[in-house]
PDB file of N, CA, C and O in Angstrom:
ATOM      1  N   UNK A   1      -8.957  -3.689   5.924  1.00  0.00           N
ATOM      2  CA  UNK A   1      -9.724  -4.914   6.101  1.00  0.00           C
ATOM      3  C   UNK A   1      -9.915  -5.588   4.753  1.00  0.00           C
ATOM      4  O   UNK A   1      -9.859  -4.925   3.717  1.00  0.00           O
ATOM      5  N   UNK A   2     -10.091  -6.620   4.752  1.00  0.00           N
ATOM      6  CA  UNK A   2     -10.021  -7.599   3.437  1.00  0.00           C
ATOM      7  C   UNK A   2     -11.371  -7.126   2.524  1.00  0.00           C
ATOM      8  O   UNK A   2     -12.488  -7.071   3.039  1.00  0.00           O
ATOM      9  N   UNK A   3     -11.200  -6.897   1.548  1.00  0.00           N
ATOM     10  CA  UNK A   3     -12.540  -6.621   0.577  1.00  0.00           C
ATOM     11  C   UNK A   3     -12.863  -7.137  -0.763  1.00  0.00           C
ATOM     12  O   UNK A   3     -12.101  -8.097  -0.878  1.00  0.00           O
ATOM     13  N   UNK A   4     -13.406  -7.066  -1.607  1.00  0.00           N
ATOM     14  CA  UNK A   4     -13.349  -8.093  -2.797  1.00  0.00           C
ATOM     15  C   UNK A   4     -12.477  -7.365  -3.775  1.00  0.00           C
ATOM     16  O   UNK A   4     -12.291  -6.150  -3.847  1.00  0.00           O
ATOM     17  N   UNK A   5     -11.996  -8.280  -4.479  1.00  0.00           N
ATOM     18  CA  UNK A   5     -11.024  -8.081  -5.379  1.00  0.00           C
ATOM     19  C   UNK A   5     -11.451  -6.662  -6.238  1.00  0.00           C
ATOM     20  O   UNK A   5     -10.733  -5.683  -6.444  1.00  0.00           O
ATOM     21  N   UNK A   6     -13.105  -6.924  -6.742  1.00  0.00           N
ATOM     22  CA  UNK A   6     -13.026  -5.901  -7.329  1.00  0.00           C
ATOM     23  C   UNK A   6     -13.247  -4.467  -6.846  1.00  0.00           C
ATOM     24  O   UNK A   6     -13.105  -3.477  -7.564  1.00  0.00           O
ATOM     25  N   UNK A   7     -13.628  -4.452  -5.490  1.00  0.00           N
ATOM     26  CA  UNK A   7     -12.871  -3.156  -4.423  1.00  0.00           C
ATOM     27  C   UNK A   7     -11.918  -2.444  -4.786  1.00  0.00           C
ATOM     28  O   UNK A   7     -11.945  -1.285  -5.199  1.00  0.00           O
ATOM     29  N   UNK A   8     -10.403  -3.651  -4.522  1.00  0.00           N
ATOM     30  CA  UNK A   8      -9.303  -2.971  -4.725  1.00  0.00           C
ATOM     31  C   UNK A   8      -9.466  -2.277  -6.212  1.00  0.00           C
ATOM     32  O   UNK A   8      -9.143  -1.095  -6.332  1.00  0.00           O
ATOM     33  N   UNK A   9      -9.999  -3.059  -7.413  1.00  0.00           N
ATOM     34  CA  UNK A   9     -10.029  -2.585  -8.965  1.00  0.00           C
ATOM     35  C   UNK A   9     -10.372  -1.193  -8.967  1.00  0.00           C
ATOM     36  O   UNK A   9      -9.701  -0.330  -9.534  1.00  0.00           O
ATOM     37  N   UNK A  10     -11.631  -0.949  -8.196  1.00  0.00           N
ATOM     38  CA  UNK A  10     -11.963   0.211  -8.246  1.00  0.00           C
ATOM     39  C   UNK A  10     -11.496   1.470  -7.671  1.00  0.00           C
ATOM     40  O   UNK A  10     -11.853   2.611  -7.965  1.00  0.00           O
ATOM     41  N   UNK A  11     -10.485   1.012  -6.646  1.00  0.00           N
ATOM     42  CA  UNK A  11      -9.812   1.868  -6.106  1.00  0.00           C
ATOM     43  C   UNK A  11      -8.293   2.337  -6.808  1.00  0.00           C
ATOM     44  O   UNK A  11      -7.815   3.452  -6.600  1.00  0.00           O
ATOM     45  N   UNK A  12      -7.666   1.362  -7.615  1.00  0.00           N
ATOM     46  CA  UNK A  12      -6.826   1.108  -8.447  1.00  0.00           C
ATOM     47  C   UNK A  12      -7.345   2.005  -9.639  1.00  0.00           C
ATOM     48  O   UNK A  12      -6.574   2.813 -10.156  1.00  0.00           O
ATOM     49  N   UNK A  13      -8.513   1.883 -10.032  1.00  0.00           N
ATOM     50  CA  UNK A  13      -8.851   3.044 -11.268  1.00  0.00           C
ATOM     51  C   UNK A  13      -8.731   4.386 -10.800  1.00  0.00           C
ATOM     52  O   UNK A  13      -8.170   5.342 -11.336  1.00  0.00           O
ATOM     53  N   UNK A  14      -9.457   4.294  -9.523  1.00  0.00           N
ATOM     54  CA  UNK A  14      -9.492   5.531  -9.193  1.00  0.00           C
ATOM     55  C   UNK A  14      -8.258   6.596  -8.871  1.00  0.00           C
ATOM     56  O   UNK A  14      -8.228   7.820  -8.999  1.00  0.00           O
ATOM     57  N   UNK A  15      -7.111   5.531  -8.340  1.00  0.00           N
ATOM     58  CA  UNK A  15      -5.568   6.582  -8.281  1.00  0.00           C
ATOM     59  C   UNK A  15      -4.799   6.283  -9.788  1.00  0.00           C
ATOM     60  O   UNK A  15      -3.697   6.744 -10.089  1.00  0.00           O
ATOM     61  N   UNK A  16      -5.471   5.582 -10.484  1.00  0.00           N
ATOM     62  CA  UNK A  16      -4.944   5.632 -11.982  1.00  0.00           C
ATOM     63  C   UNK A  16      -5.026   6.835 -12.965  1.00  0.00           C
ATOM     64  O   UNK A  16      -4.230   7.273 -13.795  1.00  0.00           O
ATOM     65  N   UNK A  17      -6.584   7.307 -12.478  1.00  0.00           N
ATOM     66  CA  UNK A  17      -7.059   8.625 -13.042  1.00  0.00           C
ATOM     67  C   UNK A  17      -7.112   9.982 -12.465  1.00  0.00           C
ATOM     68  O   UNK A  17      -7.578  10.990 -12.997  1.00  0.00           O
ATOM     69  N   UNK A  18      -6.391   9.828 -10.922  1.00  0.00           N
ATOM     70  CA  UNK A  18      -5.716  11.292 -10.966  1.00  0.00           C
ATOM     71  C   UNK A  18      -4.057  11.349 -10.941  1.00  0.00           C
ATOM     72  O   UNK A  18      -3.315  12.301 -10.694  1.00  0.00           O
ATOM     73  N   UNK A  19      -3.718   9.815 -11.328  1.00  0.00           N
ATOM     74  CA  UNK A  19      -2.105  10.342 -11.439  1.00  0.00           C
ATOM     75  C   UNK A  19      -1.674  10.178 -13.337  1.00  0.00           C
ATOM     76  O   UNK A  19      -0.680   9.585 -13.756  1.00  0.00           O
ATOM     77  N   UNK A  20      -2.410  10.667 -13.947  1.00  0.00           N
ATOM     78  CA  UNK A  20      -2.187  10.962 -15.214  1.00  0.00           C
ATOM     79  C   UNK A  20      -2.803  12.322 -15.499  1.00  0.00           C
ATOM     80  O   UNK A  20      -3.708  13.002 -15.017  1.00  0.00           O
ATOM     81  N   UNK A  21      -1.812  12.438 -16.616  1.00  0.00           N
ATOM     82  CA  UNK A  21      -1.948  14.079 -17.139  1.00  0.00           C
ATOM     83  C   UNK A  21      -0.660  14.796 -17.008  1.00  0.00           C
ATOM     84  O   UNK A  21       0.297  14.363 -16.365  1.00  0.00           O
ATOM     85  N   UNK A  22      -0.689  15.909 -17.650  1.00  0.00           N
ATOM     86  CA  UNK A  22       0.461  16.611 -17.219  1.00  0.00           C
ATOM     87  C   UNK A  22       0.561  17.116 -16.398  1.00  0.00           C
ATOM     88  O   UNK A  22       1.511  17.892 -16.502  1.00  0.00           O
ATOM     89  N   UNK A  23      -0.103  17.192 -15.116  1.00  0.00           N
ATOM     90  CA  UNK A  23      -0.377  17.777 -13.717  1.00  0.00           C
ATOM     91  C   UNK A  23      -0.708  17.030 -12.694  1.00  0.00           C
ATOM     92  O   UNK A  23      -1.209  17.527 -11.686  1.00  0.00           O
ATOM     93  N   UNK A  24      -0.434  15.532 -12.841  1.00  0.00           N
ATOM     94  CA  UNK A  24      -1.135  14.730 -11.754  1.00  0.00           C
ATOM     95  C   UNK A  24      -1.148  14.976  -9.983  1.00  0.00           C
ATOM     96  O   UNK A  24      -0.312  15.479  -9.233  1.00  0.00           O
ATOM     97  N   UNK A  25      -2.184  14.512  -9.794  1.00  0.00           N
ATOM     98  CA  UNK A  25      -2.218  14.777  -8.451  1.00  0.00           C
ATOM     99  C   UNK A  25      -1.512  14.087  -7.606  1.00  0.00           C
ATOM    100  O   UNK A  25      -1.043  14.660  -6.623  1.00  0.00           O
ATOM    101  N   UNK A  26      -1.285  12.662  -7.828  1.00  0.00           N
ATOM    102  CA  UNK A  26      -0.194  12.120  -6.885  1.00  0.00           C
ATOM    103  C   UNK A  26       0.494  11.414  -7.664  1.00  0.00           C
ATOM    104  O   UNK A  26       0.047  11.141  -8.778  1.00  0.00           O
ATOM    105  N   UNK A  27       1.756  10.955  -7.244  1.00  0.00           N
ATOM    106  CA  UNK A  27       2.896  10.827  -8.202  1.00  0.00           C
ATOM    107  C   UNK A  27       3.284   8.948  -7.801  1.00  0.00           C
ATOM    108  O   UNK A  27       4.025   8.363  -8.591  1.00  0.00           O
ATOM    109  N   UNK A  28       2.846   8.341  -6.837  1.00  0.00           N
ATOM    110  CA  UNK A  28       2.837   7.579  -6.331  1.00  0.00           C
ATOM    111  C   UNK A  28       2.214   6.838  -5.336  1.00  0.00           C
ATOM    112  O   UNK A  28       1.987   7.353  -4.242  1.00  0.00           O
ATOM    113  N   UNK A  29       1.968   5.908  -5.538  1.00  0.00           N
ATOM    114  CA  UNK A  29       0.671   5.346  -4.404  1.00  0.00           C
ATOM    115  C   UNK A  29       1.286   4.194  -3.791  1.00  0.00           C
ATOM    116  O   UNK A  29       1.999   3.491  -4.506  1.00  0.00           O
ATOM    117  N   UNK A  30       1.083   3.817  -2.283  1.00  0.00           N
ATOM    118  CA  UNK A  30       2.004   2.891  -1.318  1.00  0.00           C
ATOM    119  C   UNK A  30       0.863   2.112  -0.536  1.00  0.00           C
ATOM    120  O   UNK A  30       0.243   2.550   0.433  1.00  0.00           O
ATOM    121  N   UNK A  31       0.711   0.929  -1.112  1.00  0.00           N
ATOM    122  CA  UNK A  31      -0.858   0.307  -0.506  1.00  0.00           C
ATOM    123  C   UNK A  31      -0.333  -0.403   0.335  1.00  0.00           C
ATOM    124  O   UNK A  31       0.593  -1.082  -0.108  1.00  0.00           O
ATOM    125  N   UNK A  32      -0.627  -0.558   1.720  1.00  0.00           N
ATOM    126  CA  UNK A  32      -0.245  -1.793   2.959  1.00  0.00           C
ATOM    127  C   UNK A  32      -0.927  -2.877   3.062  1.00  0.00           C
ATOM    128  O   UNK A  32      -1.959  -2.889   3.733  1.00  0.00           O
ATOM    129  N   UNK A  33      -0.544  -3.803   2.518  1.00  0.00           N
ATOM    130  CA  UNK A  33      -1.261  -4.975   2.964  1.00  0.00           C
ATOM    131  C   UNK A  33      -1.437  -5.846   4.741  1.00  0.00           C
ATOM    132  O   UNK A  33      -0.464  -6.457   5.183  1.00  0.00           O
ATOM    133  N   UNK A  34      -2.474  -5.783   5.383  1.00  0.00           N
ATOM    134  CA  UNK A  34      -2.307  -5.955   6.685  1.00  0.00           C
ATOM    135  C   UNK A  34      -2.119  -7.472   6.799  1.00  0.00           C
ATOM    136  O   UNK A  34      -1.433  -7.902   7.726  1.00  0.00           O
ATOM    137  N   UNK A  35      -2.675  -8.301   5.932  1.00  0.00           N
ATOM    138  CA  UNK A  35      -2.625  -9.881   6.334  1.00  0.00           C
ATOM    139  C   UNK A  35      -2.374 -10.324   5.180  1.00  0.00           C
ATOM    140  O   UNK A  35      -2.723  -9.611   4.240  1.00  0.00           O
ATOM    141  N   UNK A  36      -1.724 -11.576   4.897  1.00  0.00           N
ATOM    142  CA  UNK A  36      -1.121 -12.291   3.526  1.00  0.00           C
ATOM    143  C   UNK A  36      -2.124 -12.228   2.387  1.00  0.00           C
ATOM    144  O   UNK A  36      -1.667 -12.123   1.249  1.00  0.00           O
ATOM    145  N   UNK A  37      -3.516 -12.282   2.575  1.00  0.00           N
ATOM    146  CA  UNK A  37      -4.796 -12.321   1.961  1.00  0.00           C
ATOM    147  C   UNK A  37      -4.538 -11.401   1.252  1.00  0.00           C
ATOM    148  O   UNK A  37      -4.055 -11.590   0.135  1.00  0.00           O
ATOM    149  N   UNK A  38      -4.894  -9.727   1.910  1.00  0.00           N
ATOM    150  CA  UNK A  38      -5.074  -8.892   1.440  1.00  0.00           C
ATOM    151  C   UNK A  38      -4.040  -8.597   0.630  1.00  0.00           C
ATOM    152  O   UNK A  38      -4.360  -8.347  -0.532  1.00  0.00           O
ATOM    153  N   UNK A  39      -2.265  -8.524   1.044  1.00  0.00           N
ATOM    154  CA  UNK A  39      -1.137  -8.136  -0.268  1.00  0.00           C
ATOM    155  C   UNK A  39      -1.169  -9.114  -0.970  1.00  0.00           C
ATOM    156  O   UNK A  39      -0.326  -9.086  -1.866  1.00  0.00           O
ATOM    157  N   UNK A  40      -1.721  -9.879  -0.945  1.00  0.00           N
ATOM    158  CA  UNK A  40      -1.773 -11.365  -2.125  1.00  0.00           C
ATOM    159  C   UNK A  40      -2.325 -11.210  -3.559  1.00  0.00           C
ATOM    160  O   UNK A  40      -2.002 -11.570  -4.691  1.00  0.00           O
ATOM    161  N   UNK A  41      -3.901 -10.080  -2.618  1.00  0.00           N
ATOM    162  CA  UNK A  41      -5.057  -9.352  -3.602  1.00  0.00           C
ATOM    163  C   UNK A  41      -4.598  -8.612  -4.286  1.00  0.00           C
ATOM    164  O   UNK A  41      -4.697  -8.685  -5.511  1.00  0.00           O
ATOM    165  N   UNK A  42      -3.991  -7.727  -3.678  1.00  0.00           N
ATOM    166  CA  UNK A  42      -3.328  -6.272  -4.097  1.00  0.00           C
ATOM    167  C   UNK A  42      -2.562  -6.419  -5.200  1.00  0.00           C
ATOM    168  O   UNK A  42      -2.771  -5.754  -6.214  1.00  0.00           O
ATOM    169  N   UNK A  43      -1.311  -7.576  -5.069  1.00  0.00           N
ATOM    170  CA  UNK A  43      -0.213  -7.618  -6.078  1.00  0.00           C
ATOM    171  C   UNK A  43      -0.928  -8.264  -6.939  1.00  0.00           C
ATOM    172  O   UNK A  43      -0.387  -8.380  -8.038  1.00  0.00           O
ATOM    173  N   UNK A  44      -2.033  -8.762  -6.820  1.00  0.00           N
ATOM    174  CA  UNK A  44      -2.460  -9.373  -8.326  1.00  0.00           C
ATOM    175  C   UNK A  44      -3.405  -7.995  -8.707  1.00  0.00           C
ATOM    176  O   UNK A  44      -3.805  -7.989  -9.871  1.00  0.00           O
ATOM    177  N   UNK A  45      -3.731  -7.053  -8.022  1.00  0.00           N
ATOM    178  CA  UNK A  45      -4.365  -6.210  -8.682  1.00  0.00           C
ATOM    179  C   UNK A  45      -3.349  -4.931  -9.792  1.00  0.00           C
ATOM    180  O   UNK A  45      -3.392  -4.265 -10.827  1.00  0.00           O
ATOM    181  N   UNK A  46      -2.714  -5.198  -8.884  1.00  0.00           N
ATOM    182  CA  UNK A  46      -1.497  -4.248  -9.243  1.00  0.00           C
ATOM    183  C   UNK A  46      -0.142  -4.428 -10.191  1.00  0.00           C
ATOM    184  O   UNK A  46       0.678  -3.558 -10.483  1.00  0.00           O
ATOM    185  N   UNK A  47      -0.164  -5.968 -10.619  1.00  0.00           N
ATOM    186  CA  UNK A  47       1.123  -6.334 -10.731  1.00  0.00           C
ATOM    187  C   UNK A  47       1.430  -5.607 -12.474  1.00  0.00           C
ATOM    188  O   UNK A  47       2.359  -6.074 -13.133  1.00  0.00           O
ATOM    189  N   UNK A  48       0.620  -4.559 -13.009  1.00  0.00           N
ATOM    190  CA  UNK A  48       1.072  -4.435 -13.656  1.00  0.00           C
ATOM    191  C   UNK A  48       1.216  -2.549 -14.142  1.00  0.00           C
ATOM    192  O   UNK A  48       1.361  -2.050 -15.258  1.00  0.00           O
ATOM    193  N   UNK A  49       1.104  -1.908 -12.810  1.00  0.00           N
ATOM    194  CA  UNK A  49       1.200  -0.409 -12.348  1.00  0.00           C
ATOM    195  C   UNK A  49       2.553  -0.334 -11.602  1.00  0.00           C
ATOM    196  O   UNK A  49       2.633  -0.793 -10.462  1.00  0.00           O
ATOM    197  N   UNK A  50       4.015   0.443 -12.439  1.00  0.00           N
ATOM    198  CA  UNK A  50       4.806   0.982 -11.870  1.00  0.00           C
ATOM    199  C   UNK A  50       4.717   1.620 -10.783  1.00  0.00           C
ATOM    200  O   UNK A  50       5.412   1.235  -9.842  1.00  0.00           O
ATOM    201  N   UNK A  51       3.759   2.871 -10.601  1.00  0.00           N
ATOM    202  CA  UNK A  51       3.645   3.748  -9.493  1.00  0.00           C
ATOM    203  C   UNK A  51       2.439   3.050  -8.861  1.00  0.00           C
ATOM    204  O   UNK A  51       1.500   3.830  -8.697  1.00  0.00           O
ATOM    205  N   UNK A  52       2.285   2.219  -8.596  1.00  0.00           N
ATOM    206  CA  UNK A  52       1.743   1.984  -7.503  1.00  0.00           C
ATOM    207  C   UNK A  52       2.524   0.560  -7.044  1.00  0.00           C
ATOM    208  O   UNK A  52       2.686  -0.488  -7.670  1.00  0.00           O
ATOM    209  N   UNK A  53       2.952   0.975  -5.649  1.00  0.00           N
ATOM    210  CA  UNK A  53       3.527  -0.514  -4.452  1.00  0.00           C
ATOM    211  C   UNK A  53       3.027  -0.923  -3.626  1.00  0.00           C
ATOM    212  O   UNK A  53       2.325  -0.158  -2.965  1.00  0.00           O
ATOM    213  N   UNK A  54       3.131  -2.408  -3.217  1.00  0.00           N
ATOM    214  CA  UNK A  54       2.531  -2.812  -2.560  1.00  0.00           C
ATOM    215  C   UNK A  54       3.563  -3.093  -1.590  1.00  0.00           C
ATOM    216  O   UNK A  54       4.671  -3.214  -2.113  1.00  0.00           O
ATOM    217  N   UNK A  55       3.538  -3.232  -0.344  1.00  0.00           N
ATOM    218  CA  UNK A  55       4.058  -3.614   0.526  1.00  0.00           C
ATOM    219  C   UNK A  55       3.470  -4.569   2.178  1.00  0.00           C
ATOM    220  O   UNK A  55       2.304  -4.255   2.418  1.00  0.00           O
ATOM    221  N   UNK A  56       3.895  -5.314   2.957  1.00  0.00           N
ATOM    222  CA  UNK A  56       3.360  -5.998   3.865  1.00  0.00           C
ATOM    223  C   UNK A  56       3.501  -4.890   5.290  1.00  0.00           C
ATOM    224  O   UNK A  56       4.447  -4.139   5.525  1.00  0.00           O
ATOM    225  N   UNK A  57       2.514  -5.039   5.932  1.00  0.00           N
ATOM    226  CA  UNK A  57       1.918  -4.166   6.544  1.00  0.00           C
ATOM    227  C   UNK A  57       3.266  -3.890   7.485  1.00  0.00           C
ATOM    228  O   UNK A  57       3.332  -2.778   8.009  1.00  0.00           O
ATOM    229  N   UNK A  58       4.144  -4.661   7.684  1.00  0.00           N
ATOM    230  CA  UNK A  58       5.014  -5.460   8.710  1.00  0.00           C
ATOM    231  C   UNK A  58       6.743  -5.257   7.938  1.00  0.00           C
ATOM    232  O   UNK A  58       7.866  -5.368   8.430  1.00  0.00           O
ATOM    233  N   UNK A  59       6.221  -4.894   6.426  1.00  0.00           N
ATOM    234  CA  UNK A  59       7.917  -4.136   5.893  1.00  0.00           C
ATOM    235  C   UNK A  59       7.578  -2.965   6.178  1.00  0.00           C
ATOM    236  O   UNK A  59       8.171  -2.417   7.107  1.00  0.00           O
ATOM    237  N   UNK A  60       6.757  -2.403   5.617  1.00  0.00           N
ATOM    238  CA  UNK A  60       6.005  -1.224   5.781  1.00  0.00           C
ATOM    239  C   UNK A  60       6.538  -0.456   7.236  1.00  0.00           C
ATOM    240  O   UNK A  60       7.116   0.630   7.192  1.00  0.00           O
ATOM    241  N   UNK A  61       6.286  -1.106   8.394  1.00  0.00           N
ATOM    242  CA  UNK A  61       6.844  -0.435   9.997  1.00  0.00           C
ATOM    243  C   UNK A  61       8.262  -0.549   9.911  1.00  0.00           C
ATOM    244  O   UNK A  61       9.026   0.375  10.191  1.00  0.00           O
ATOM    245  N   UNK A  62       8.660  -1.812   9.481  1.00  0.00           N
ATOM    246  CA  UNK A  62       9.879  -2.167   9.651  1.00  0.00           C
ATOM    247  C   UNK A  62      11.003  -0.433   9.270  1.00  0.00           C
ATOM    248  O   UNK A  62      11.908   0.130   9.886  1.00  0.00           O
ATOM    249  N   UNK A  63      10.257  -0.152   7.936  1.00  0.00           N
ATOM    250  CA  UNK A  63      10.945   1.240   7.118  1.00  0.00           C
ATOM    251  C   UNK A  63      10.738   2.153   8.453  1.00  0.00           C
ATOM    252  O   UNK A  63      11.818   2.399   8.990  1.00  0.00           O
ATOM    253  N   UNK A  64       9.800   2.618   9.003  1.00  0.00           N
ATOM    254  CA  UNK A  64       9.477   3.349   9.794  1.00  0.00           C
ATOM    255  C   UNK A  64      10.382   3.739  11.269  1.00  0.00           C
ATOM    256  O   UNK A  64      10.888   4.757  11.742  1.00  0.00           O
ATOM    257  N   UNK A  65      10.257   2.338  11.654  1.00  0.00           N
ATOM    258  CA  UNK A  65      11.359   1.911  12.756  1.00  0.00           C
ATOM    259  C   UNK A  65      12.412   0.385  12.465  1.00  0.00           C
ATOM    260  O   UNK A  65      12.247  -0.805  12.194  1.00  0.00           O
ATOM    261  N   UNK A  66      13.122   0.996  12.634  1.00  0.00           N
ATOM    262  CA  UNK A  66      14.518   0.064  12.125  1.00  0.00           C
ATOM    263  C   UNK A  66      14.910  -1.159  13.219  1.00  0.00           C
ATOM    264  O   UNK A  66      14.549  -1.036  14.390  1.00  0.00           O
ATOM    265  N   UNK A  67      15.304  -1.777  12.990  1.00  0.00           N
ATOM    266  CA  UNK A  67      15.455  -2.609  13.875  1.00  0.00           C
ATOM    267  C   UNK A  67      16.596  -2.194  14.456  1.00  0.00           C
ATOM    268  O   UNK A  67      17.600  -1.851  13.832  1.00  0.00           O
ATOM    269  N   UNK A  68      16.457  -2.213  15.889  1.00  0.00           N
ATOM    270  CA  UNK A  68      17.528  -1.934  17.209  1.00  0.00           C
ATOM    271  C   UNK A  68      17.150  -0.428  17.678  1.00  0.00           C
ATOM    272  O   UNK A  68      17.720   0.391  18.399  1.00  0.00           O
ATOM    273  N   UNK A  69      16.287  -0.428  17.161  1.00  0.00           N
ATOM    274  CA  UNK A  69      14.749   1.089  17.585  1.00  0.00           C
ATOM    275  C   UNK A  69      14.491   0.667  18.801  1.00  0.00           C
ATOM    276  O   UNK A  69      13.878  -0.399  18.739  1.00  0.00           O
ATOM    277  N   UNK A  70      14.749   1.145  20.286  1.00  0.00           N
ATOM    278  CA  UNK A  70      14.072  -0.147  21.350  1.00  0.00           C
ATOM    279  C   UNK A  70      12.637   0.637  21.029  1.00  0.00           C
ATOM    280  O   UNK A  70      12.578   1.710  20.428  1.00  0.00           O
ATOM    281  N   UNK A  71      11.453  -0.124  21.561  1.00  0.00           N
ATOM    282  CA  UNK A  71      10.398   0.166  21.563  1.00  0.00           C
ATOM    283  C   UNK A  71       9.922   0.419  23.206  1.00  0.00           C
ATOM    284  O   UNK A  71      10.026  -0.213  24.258  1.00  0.00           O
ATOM    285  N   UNK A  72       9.174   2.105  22.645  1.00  0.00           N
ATOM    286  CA  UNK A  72       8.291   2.455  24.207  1.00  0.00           C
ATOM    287  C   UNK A  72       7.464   1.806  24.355  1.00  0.00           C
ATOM    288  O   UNK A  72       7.407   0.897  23.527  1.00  0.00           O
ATOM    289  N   UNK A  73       6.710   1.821  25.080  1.00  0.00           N
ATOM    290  CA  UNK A  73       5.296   0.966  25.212  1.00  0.00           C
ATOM    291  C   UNK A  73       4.859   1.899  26.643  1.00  0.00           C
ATOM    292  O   UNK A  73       5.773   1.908  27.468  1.00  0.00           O
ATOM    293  N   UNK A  74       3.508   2.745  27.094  1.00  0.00           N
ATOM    294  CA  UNK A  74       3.251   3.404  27.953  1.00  0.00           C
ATOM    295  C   UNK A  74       3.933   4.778  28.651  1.00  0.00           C
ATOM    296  O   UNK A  74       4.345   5.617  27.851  1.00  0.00           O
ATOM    297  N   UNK A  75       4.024   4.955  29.539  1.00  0.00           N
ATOM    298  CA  UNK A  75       4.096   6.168  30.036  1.00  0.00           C
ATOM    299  C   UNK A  75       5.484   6.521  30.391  1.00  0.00           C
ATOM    300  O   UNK A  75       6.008   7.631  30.475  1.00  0.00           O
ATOM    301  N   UNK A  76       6.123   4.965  30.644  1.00  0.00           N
ATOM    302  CA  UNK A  76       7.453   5.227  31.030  1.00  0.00           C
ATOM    303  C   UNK A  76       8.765   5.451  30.265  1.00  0.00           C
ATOM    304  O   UNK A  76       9.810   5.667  30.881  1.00  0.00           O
TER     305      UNK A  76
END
């Protein structure tokens, strides 16, 4: 959900400071942006962190399921 810029900042520090060191805890971070707003926020929060990507909520599935994937929908 959309939050203030300095949200994302703080969340951005926060995977900044466990992926450094010689042991980091995660090696890469993959943020989804759900609506143009929010990856708009993001890449300006981000635009200057290698390991961390941003992506649209909507490339993001696309990777997941490929196109010519038919899609289930219910029971049948």
């Amino acid at each position: 959900t959309p939050r203030k810029k300095s949200r994302y900042e703080e969340k951005l520090y926060a995977f900044s400071d466990v992926m450094r060191g010689s042991k980091p805890l995660l090696h890469m971070v993959i943020w989804v942006g759900a609506t143009d707003r929010i990856l708009s926020d993001l890449k300006s929060v981000t635009r200057d962190h290698k390991k961390i990507v941003v992506e649209s909520y909507a490339h993001f599935l696309s990777k997941l399921w490929p196109t010519g994937v038919p899609e289930k929908i219910g029971g049948t």
